[in-house]
N, C-alpha and C positions, 0 to 999 in steps of 0.2 A: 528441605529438611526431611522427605519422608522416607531418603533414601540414606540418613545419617543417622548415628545411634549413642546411645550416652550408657559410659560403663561405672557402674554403681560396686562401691568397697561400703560392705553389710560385717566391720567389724563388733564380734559381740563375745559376750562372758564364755561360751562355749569354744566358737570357733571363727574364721572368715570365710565370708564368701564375696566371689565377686560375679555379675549378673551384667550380662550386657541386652541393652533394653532398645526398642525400636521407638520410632515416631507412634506405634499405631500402643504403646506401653506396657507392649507382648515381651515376655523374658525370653529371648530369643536362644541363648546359652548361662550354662551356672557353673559353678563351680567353688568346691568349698574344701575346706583344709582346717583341721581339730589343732588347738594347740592342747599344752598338757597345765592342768590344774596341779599348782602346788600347794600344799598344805604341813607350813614348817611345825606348826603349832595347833592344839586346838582354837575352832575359833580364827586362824588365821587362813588368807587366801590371797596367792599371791599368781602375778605370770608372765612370762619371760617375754618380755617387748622386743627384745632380736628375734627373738624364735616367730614374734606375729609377725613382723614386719618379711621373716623370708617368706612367709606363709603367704602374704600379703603379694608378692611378686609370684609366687608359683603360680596363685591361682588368675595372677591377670596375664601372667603366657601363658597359659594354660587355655583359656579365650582365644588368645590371640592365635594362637598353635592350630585349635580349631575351626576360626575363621579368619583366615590369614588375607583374604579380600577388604576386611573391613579399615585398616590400618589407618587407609587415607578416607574413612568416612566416619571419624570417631568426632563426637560434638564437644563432650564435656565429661571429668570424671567427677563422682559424686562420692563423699562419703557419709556413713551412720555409723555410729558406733556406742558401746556399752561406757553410762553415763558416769563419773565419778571416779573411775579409776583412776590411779595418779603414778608419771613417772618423772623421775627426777633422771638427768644424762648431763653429760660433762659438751658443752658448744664447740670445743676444738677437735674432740675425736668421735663424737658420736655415739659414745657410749653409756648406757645406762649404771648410774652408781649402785642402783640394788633395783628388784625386781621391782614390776609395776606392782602396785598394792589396790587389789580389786575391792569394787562397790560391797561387797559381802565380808568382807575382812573387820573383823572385832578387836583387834589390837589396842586399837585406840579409844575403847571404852574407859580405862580411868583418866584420858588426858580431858575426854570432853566432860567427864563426869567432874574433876578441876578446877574448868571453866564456867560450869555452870555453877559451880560451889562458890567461884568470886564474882557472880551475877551479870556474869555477860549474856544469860541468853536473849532478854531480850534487845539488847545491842545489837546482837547476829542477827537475831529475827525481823529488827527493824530496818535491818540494811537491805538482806535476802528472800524475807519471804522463806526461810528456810527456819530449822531446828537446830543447836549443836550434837550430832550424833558422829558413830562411827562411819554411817552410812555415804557423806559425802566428801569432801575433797580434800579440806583444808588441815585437818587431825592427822590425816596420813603423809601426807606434805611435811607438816612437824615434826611424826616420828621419826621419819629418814631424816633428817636437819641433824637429830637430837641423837639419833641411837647409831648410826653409821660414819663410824670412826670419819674422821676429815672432812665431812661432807659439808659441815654449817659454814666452816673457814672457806672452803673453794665457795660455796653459795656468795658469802661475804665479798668475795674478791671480785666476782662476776663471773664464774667462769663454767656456770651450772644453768641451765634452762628446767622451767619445770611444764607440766602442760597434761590434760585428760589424754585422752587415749587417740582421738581428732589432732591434736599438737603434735603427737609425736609423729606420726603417721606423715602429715604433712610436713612436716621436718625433714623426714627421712628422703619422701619423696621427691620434695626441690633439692636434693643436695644438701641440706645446710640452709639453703636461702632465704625463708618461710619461718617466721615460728608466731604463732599466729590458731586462733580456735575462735567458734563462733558464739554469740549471745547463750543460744541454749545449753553449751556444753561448759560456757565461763560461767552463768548461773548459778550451777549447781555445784559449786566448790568451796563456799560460805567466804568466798572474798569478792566478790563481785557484785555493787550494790544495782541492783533491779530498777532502781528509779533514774539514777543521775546517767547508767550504761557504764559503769568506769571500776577499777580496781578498786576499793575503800581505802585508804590509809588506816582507819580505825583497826578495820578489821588485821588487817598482813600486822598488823602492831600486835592484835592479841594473841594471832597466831603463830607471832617470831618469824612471819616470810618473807626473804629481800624482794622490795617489787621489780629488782632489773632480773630476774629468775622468769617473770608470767611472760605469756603471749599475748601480740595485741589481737582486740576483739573486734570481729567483723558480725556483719549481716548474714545471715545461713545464706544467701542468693548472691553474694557478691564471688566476683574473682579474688580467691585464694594466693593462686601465685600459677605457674608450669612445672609437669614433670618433669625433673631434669636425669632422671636415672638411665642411663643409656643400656642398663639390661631388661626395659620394658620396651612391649612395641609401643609403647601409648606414648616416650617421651616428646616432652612439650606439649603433651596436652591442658590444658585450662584447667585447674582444680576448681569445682562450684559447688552450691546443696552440699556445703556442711553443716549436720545437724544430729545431735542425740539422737537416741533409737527410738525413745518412746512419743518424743514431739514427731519424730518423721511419722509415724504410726500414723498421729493424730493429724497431719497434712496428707496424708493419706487415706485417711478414713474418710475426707473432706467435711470434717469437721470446721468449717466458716460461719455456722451461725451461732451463736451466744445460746450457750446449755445444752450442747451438743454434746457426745460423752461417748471415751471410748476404754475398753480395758486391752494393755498388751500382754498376752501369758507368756516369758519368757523363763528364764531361772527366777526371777522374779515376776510380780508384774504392777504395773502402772495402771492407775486409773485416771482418769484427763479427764473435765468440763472444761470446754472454752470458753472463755470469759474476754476475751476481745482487750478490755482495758484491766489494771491492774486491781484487782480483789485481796485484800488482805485476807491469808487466811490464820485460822484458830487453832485451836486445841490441837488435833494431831495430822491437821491437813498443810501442807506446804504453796508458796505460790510459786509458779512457775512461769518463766519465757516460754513462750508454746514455738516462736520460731522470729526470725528479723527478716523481711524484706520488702525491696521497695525504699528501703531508708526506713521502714516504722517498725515497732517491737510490738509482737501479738501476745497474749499470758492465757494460760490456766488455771485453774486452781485442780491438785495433784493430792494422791494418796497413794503411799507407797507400801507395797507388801513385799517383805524380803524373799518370802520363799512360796514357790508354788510349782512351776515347773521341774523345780529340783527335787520337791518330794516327790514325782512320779521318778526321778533316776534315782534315789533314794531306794525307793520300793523295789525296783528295777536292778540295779544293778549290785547292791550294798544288801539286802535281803534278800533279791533273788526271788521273788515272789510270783512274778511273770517273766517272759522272756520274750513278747511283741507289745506293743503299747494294743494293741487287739486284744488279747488276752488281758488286758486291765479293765476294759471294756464287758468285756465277757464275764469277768469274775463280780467287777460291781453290780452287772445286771441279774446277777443271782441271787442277789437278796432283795424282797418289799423294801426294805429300808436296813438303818446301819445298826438296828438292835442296839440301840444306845452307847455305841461305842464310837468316840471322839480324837480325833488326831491332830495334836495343837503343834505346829511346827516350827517351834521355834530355835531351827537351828542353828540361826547368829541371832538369835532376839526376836520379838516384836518390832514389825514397823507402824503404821497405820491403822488403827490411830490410837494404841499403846503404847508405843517409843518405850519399850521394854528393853533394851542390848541387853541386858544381863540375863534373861530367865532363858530356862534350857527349856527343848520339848518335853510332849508328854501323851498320854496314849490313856484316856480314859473308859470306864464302863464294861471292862474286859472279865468273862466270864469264863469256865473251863469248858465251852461250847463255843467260844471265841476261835474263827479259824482264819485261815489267810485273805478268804476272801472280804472277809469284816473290814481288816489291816487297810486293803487298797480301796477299801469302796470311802473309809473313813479318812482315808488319806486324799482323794480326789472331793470328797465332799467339800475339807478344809480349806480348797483352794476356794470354793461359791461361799463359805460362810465370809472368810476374809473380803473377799469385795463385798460381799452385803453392809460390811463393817465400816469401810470407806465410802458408800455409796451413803449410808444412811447418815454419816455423818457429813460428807457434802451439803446432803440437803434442809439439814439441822442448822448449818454454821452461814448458808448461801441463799435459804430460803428458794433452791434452785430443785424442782421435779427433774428427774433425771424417768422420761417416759420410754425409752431405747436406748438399748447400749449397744453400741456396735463394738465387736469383738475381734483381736489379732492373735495370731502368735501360733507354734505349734500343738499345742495342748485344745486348739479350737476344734482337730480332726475327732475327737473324742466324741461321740453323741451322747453318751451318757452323763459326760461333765456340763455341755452344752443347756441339754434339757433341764439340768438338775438347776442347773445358775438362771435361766427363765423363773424354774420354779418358786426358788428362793427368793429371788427377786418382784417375784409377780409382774415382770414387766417382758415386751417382747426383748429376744437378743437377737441381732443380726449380725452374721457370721461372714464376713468377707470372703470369698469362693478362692482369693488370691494370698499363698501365705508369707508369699515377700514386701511385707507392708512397711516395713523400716524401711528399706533397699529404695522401692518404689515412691517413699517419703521423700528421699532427700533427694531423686531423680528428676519430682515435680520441680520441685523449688531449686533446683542446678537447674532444670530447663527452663523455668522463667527467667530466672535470671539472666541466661542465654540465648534469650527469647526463640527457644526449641517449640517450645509450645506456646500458647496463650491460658488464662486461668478457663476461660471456655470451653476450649479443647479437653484442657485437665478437667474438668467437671463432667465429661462424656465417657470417661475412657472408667472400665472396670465396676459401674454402677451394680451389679448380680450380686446378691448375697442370699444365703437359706437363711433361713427366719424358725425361730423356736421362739414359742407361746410357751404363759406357764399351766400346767396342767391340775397343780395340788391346789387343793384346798386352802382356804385362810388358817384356819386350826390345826393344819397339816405344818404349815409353813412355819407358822410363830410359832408352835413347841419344838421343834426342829432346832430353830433358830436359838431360844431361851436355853437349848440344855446345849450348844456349842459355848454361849455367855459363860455358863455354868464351868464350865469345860477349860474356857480360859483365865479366869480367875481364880481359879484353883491353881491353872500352872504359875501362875503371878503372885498366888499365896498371901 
């Protein structure tokens, strides 16, 4: 095995990439490719599933163009991908009936708001472990059925596949032959009941979805199916380690022992406690499949934050405020503190543990001495108040101390944002030194399955992280914290 290598598809809300990875779980080559963000409507976010999927082939010749010895030493491909988004496509030609409708998409706020009015949530809740919000799978499933002329009639007839963002993918790549998505990614779609592993009938009833439309649901470590595309060098190779982005994260993080905790900062981010067997959760925490293999289901319990990563492109690219994610660094570090000025980002809503979709942002404590730098230090601050928000309530609902969080994503390279969220938290953060931690998720778990590695080997490889302590004070921290409360309750009115 140490001379074979396994090529990981890291599709996510931004862009793809694909990483081709060694025995020794060095990222040997990468390569990544932007699609384009549509936004027909306020509040709406939508993206073109041909356009990922060519995206999806460029960057794996793209590899292969690079190391054109490896062909005959490919193990297994792996996917991750951005959790909730949904596409609807017609089975005979492959074509998608309207764009895919991403995890951030609002649209569907008054159908779940509907739902909840004739008392299904705790229905959904009792099957998923989930909430009925815009946020997840099944609401936007509905809209396309309902608003896209012909679409409910062909669903009807059979002649429509629907599937996260993992389905299509795998669709695309066996040809046609595959349709098919794993525990973690069917989860999180509010049809998928968490206990029994199976489709609900209750649910696809409340949500009007034909069930010959879903994929069947496999183990993240099982064989998928083979590439069958003969404009890839990889076809016929074994599709394994399929899994959402932020469980990959967290089999990544090696997170295996019970209250182990990690946060992913992507356009969003996730926060994860492993929790081994199934925990119900409460108020505004969700449970989750953390991953399948082996034959057995492992869960979480989750809190989701809609936006974090996006308010730095926000700042960035829409204000124009900085022009290196360096200089955001630089400018936060120029003030002792944010001078009371708070940034509530609530650009598609509240998630965790407010489930607000409705309330807009908001930008408080601004002064005519108020300048740019306030804006971005306030705006990175929001991202450590929001996990504080989901952490405290983990351990409120779990009776679970969360004493280390171990940290992913690109917003980690920040030192500023780093130290601030120790601070906040008062507890240590450990920062993973490696920033392909989805990629390398689902690489683990395609390689056991493939038996590439053993879970010992996997427990060796990548162990190095920086570590930030927190440095503020108790009476530092907690009026900090109290006038962010202050902050978002206002925007909730």
């Amino acid at each position: 095995m140490r001379n074979r290598y396994i090529l990981a598809i890291d599709q996510s809300t931004s862009g793809t990439k694909a990483l081709l990875i060694n025995h020794q779980g060095q990222i040997v080559e990468k390569q990544t490719a932007v699609h384009k963000q549509i936004y027909p409507q306020s509040g709406w976010v939508e993206h073109d599933p041909v356009e990922i999927y060519e995206n999806i082939k460029q960057v794996i010749n793209k590899i292969g163009e690079k190391n054109p010895s490896i062909s005959l030493k490919m193990n297994t491909l792996t996917i991750t991908n951005q959790r909730e988004t949904i596409v609807i496509w017609d089975k005979r030609t492959g074509e998608p009936v309207y764009n895919a409708i991403v995890w951030q998409c609002r649209r569907t706020t008054s159908i779940c708001t509907a739902l909840k009015a004739k008392g299904y949530e705790e229905v959904v809740h009792a099957s998923t472990g989930l909430k009925i919000d815009p946020y997840f799978s099944a609401a936007k499933a509905k809209w396309i059925l309902d608003n896209v002329p012909g679409v409910r009639e062909r669903a009807e007839k059979g002649d429509l596949l629907l599937g996260t963002m993992d389905s299509w993918l795998i669709w695309k790549l066996t040809n046609g032959r595959v349709h098919a998505t794993d525990v973690t990614n069917a989860s999180r779609t509010l049809l998928f009941n968490i206990y029994t592993l199976s489709w609900d009938e209750e649910l696809l009833k409340i949500f009007t979805i034909p069930k010959t439309m879903l994929p069947e649901v496999k183990y993240s470590d099982e064989i998928f199916g083979f590439v069958e595309d003969s404009e890839l060098f990889i076809n016929k190779l074994p599709i394994s380690g399929v899994i959402g982005d932020s469980q990959a994260a967290l089999y990544a993080q090696q997170c295996f022992d019970k209250k182990s905790a990690k946060a992913t900062f992507g356009t969003g981010t996730s926060v994860m406690v492993y929790t081994k067997e199934c925990v119900e959760a409460k108020e505004g925490l969700v449970t989750s499949v953390a991953w399948g293999s082996n034959g057995k289901v492992h869960y979480a319990i989750e809190g989701i934050i809609n936006t974090t990563g996006d308010i730095i492109r926000w700042m960035k690219d829409d204000l124009t405020l900085f022009a290196t994610f360096d200089e955001a660094e630089q400018l936060a570090y120029m003030l002792d503190d944010n001078e009371g000025v708070y940034l509530v980002p609530a650009f598609v809503g509240l998630g965790a543990p407010y489930w607000k979709p409705e309330i807009r942002a908001s930008i408080t404590g601004m002064s005519r001495s108020t300048k740019k730098a306030h804006i971005v230090r306030a705006g990175l601050e929001s991202i450590v108040y929001q996990v504080k928000d989901v952490l405290q309530l983990i351990e409120k609902e779990t009776n679970i101390t969360v004493k280390e969080l171990r940290v992913d994503g690109g917003a980690t390279t920040n030192q500023f944002l780093m130290q601030f969220l120790a601070d906040i938290l008062g507890i240590k953060v450990m920062v993973s030194t490696i920033s392909e931690l989805s990629a390398l998720g689902s690489v683990y778990i395609g390689g056991l399955g493939s038996s590439f590695w053993t879970l010992e080997e996997i427990s060796a490889l990548h162990t190095e992280k920086r570590m930030f302590e927190p440095k503020m004070n108790i009476e530092a921290r907690e009026q900090f914290y109290l006038e962010w409360k202050r902050a978002v309750y206002s925007a909730i009115g």
